[in-house]
TORVEX-805719 format. One line per 8 residues: number of its first residue (from 1); their letters; for each residue y negated, x negated, z negated of C-alpha. Coordinates in nm, 4 decimals. Last residue first. Layout:
% residues N
NUM) A) Y/X/Z  ...;
***
This chain:
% residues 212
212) XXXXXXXX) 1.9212/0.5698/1.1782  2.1958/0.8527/0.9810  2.3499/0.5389/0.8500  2.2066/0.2528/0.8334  2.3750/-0.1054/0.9218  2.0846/-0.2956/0.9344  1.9686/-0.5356/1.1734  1.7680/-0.2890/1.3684;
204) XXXXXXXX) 1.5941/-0.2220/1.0151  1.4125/-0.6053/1.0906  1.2954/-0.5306/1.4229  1.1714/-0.2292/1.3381  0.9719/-0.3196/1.0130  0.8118/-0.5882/1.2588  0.6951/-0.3470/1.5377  0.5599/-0.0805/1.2968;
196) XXXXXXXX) 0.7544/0.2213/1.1748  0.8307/0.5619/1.3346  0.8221/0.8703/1.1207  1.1961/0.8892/1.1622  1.2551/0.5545/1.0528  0.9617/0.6264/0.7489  1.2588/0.8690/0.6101  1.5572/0.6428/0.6608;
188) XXXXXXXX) 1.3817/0.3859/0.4969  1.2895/0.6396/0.2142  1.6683/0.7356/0.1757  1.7680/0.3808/0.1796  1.4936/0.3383/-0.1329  1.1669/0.2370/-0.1998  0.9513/0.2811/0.0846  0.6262/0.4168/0.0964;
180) XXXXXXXX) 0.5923/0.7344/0.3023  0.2753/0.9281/0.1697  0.0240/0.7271/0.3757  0.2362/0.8043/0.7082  0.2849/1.1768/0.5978  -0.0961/1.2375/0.6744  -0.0232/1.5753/0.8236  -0.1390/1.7834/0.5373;
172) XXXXXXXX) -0.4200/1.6939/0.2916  -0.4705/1.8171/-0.0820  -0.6118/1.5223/-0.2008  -0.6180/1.4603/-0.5698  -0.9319/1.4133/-0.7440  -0.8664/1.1110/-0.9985  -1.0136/1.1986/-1.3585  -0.7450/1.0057/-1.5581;
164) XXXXXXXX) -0.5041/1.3136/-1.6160  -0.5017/1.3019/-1.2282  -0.4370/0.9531/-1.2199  -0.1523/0.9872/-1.4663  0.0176/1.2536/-1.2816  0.0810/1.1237/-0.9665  0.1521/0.7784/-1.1308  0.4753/0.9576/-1.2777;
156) XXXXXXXX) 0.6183/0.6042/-1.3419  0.4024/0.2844/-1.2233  0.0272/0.3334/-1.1116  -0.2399/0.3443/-1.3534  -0.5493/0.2466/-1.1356  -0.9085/0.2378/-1.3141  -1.0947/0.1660/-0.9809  -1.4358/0.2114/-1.1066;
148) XXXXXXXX) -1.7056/0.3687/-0.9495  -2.0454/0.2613/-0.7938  -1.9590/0.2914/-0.4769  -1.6180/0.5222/-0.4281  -1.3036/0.4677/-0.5572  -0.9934/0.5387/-0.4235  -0.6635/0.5191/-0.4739  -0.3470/0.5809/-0.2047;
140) XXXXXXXX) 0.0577/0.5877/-0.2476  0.0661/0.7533/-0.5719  0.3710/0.8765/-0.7313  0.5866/1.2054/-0.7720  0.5323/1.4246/-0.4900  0.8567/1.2078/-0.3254  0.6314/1.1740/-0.0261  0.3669/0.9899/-0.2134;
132) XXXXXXXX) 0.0378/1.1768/-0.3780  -0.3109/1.0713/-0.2322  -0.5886/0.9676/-0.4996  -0.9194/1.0149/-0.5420  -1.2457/0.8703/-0.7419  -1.6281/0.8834/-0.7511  -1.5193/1.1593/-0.4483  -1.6189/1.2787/-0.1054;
124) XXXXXXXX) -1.5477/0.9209/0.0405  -1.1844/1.0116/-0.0519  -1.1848/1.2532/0.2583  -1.2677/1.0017/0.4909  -1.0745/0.7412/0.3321  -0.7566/0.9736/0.3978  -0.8482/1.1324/0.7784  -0.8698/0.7400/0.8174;
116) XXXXXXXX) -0.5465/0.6683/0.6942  -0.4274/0.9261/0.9795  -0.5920/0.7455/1.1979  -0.4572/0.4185/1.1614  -0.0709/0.5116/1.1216  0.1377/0.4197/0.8510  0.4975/0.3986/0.9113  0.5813/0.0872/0.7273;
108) XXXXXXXX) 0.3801/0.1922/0.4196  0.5379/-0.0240/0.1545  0.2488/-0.2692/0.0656  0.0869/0.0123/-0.1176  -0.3053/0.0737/-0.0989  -0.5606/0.0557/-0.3696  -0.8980/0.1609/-0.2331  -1.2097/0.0346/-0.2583;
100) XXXXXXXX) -1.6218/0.1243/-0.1592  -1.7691/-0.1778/-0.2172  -2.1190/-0.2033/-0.4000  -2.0634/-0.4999/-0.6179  -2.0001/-0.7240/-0.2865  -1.9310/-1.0752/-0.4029  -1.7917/-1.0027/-0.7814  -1.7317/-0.6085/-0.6521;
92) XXXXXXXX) -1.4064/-0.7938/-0.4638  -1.2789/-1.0237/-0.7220  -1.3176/-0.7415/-0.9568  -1.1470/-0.5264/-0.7427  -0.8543/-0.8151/-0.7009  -0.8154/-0.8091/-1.0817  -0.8130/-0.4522/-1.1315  -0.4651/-0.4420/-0.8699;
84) XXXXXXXX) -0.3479/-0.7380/-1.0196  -0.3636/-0.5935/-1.3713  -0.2234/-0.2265/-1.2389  0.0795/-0.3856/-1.0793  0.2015/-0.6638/-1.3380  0.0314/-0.9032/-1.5719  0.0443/-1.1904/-1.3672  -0.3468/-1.2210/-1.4684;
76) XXXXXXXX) -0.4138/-1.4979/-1.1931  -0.2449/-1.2620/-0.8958  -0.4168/-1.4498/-0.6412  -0.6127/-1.2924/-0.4240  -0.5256/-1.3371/0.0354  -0.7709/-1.1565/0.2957  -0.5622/-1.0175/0.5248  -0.6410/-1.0973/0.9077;
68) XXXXXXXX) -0.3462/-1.0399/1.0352  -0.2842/-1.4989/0.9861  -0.4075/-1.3565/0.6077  -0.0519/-1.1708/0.6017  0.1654/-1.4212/0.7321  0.0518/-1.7419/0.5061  -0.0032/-1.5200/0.1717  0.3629/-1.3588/0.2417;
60) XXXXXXXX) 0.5341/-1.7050/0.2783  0.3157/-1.8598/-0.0227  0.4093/-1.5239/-0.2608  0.1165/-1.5200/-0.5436  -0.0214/-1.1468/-0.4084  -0.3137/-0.9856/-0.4051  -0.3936/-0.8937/-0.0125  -0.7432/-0.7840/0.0317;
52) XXXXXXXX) -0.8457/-0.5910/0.3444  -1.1417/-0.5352/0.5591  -1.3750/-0.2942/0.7135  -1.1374/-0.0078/0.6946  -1.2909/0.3353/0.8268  -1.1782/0.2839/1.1668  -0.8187/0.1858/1.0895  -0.6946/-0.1158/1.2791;
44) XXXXXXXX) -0.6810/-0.3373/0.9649  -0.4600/-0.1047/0.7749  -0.2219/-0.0556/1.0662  -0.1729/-0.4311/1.0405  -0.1641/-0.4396/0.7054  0.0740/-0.1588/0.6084  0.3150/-0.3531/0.9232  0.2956/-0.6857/0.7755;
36) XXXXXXXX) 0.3344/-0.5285/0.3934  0.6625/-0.3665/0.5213  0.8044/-0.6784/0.7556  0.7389/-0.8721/0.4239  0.9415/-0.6178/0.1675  1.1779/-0.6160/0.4680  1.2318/-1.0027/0.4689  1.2770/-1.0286/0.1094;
28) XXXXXXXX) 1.5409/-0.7325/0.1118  1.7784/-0.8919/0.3531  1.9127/-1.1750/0.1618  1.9683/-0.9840/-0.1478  2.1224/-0.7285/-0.0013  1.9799/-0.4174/0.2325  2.1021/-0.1038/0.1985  2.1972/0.0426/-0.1763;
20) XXXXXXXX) 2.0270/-0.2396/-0.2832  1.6798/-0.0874/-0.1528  1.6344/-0.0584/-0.5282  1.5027/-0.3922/-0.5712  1.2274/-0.3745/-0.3141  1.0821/-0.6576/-0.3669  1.1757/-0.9800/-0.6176  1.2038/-1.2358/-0.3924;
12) XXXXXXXX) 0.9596/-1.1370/-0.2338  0.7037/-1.2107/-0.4777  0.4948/-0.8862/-0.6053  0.2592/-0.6917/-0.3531  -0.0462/-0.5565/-0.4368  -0.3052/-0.3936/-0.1335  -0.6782/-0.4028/-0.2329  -0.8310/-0.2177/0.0782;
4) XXXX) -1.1844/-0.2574/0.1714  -1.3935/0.0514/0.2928  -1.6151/0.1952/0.5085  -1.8219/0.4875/0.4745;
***
């Protein structure tokens, strides 16, 4: 099966907030970008991704990400996560209604192709599924098969909420590049040691991190 990921990601400007405790206000907007850049890049070289959808209203991150190969939504509901995520499904099903999707984060510096695969593939076995994050508290994957609707609830205890929505939850090991999103210096640190993509690198080797 092969799928198209939706992947949200709010104005730059305002990413990655709690990364204050590393990165100030004029480093954080470059990171949030060298993040999605990286996600997107790995995203698009994973076998069982046949495209990818980018919803975001940031000009800077719409220009770099469709030059991978993203394509770019506009967030027209500006209603926060889960009403840009349903929006860009819509947008999606409205030209191919039979699109298997999955809701990725933008934070996945460390994600690896294959290991995203070993996700989709296992999704595919689902109407709907969902991968836990690192912290064992959020989601960091969402999937919904042909035929199925996205429904995603992410935010606060999003682990939880998808389950209590009817999500499967995938019990796979050795995928920790599609559980490491980044939200904090401790996550950075984290996907560091996983080993991030060229442009989440380049932009942490201007950091002052400690324990890098």
């Amino acid at each position: 099966m092969q799928w198209t990921l939706v992947i949200p990601l709010k104005p730059l400007a305002r990413a990655k907030s709690r990364l204050s405790d590393t990165a100030d206000d004029g480093v954080r907007p470059g990171l949030a970008l060298a993040f999605a850049q990286d996600t997107v890049a790995a995203a698009l070289a994973c076998p069982a991704v046949a495209d990818v959808a980018v919803v975001t209203d940031d000009a800077l991150a719409g220009r770099e990400l469709a030059a991978l190969g993203a394509r770019i939504v506009p967030d027209e509901p500006r209603g926060g996560l889960n009403a840009a995520l349903a929006h860009a499904a819509a947008v999606v099903r409205s030209s191919r209604p039979e699109s298997a999707l999955a809701a990725l984060n933008a934070d996945l510096p460390a994600l690896r192709p294959l290991e995203l695969a070993r996700v989709l593939n296992a999704a595919a076995e689902f109407p709907r599924a969902f991968l836990a994050d690192a912290a064992a508290m959020g989601t960091t994957l969402l999937a919904a098969r042909p035929g199925a609707e996205l429904h995603p609830a992410f935010g606060p205890d999003s682990r939880a909420r998808h389950r209590t929505s009817g999500a499967a939850e995938l019990p796979l090991a050795e995928v920790d590049s599609v559980r490491q999103d980044v939200d904090t210096g401790e996550d950075l640190r984290a996907a560091l040691a996983l080993g991030v993509g060229p442009r989440t690198a380049a932009a942490a080797a201007r950091l002052l991190i400690p324990g890098q």
